[in-house]
Short mmCIF file of the C-alpha atoms (twelve columns), coordinates in Angstrom:
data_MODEL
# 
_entry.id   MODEL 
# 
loop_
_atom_site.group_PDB 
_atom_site.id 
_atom_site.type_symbol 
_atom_site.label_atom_id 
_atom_site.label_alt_id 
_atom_site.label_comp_id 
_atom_site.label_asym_id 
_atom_site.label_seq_id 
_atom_site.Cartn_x 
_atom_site.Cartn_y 
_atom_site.Cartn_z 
_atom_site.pdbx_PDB_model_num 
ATOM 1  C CA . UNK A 1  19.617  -9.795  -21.468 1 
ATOM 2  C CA . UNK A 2  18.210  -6.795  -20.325 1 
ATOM 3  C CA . UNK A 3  18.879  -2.920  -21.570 1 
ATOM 4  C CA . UNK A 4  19.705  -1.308  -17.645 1 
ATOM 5  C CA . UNK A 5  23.075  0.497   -18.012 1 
ATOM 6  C CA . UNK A 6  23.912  2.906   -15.526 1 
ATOM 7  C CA . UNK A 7  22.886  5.940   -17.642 1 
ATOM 8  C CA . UNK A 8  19.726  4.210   -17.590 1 
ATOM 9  C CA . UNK A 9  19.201  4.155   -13.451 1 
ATOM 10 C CA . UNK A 10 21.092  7.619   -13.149 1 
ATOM 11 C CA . UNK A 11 18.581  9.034   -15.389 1 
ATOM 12 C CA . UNK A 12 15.817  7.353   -13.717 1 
ATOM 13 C CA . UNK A 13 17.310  8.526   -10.185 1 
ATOM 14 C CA . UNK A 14 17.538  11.776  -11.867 1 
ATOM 15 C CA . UNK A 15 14.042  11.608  -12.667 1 
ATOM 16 C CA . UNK A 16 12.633  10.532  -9.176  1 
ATOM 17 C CA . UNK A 17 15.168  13.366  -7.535  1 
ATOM 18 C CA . UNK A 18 16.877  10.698  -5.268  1 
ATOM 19 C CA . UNK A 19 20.811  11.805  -5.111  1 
ATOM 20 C CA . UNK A 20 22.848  8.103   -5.917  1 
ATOM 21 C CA . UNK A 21 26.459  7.845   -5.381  1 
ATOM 22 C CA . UNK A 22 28.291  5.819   -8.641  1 
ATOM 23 C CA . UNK A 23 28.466  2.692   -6.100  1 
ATOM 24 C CA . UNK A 24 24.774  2.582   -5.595  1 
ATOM 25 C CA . UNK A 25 24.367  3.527   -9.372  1 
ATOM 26 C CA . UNK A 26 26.395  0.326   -9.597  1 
ATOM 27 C CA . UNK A 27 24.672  -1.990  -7.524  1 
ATOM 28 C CA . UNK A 28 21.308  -0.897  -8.720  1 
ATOM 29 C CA . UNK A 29 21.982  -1.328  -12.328 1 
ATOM 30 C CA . UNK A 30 22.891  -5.089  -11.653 1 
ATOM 31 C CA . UNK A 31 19.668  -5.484  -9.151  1 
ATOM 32 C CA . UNK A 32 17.341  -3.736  -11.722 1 
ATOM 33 C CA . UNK A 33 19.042  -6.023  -14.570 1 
ATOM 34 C CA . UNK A 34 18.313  -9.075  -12.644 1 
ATOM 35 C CA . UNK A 35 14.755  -8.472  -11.663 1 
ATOM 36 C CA . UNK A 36 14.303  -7.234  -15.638 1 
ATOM 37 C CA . UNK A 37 15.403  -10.571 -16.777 1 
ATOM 38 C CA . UNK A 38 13.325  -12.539 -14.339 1 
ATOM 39 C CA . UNK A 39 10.495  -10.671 -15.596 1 
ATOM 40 C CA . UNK A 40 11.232  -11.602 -19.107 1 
ATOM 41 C CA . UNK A 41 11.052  -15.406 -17.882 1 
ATOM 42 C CA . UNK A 42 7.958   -15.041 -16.801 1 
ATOM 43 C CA . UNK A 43 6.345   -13.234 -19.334 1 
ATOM 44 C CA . UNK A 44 8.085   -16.374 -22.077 1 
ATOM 45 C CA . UNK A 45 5.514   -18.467 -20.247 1 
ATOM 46 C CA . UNK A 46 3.025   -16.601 -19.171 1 
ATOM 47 C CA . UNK A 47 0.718   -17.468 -22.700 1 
ATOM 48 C CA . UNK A 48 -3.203  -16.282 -23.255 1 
ATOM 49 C CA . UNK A 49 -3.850  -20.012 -22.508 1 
ATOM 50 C CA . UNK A 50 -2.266  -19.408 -18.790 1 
ATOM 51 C CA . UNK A 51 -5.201  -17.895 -16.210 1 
ATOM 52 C CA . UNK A 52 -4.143  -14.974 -14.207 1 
ATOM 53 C CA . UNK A 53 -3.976  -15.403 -10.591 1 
ATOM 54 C CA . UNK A 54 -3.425  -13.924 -7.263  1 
ATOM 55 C CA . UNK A 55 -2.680  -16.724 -5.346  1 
ATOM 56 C CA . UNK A 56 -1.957  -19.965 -6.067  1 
ATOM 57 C CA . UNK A 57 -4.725  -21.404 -3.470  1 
ATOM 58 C CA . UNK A 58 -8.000  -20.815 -3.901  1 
ATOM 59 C CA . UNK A 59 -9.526  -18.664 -1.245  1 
ATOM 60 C CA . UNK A 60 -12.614 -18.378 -0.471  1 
ATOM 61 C CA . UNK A 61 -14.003 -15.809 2.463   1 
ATOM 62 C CA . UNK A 62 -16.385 -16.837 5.071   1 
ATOM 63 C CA . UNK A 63 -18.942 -13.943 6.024   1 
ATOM 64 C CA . UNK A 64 -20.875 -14.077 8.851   1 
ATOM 65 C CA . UNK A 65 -24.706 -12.913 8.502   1 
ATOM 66 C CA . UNK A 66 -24.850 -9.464  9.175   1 
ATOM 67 C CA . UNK A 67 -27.677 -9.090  11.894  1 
ATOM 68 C CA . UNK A 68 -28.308 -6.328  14.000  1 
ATOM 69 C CA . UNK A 69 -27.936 -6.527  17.719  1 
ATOM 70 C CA . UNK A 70 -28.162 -4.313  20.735  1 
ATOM 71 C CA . UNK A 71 -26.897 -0.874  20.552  1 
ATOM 72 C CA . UNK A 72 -25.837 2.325   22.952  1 
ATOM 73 C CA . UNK A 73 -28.565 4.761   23.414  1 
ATOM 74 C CA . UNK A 74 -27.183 8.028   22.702  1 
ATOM 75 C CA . UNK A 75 -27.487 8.893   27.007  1 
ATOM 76 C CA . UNK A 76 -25.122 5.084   27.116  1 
ATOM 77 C CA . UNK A 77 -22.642 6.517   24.938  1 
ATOM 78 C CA . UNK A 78 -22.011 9.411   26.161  1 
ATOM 79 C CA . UNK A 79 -22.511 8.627   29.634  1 
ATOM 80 C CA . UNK A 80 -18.672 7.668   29.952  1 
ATOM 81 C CA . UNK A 81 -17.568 11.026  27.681  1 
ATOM 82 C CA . UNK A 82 -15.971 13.777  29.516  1 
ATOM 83 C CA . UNK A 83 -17.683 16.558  27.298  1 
ATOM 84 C CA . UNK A 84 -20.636 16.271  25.110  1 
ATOM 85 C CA . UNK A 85 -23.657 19.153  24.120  1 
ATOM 86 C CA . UNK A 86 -26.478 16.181  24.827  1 
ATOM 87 C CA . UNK A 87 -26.436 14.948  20.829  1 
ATOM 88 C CA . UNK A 88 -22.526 14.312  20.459  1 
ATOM 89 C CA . UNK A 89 -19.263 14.326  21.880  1 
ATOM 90 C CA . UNK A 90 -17.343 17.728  22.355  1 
ATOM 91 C CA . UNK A 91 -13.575 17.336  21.870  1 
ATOM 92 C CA . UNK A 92 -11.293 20.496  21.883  1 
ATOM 93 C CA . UNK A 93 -9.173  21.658  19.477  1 
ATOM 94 C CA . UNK A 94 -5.542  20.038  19.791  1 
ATOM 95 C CA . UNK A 95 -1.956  21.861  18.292  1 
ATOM 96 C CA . UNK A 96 -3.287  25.044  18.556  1 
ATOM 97 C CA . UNK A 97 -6.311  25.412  16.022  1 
ATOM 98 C CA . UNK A 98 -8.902  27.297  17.063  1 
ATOM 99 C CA . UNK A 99 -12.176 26.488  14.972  1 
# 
């Protein structure tokens, strides 16, 4: 059984500054209670002789070979830009900044 009373989550709501009302203090302390104990089961058979995993297939990830190909010329890419100083693209300050 686990130790989650409602002083328990109140102080922990408390703790986190998120305002509860006694219901959700309520229904919390039985959700937190239940995922507590289900924890607990786990852990009873989770042993040392158990391997950790992330997922119960194994994955494995298939790269493709990472060869360069054609690229912009700097006069290509900013062919299309609406404002650039010849090197880079020129974008103007949005919201009000000034820079």
């Amino acid at each position: 059984m686990s130790e989650i009373t409602t002083d328990v989550v109140s102080h922990l709501a408390n703790l986190a500054r998120i305002a509860l009302t006694s219901e959700e203090i309520e229904k919390l302390t039985g959700e937190l209670s239940v995922i507590v104990d289900s924890v607990a089961k786990v852990s009873e058979v989770a042993t040392a002789d158990v391997p950790a995993t992330s997922h119960p297939i194994p994955l494995v990830n298939i790269f493709r070979p990472d060869v360069p190909g054609e690229t912009l010329t700097t006069e290509q890419a900013l062919a299309g830009a609406p404002e650039h100083d010849g090197s880079r693209f020129k974008v103007s300050a949005i919201l009000g900044e000034e820079q």
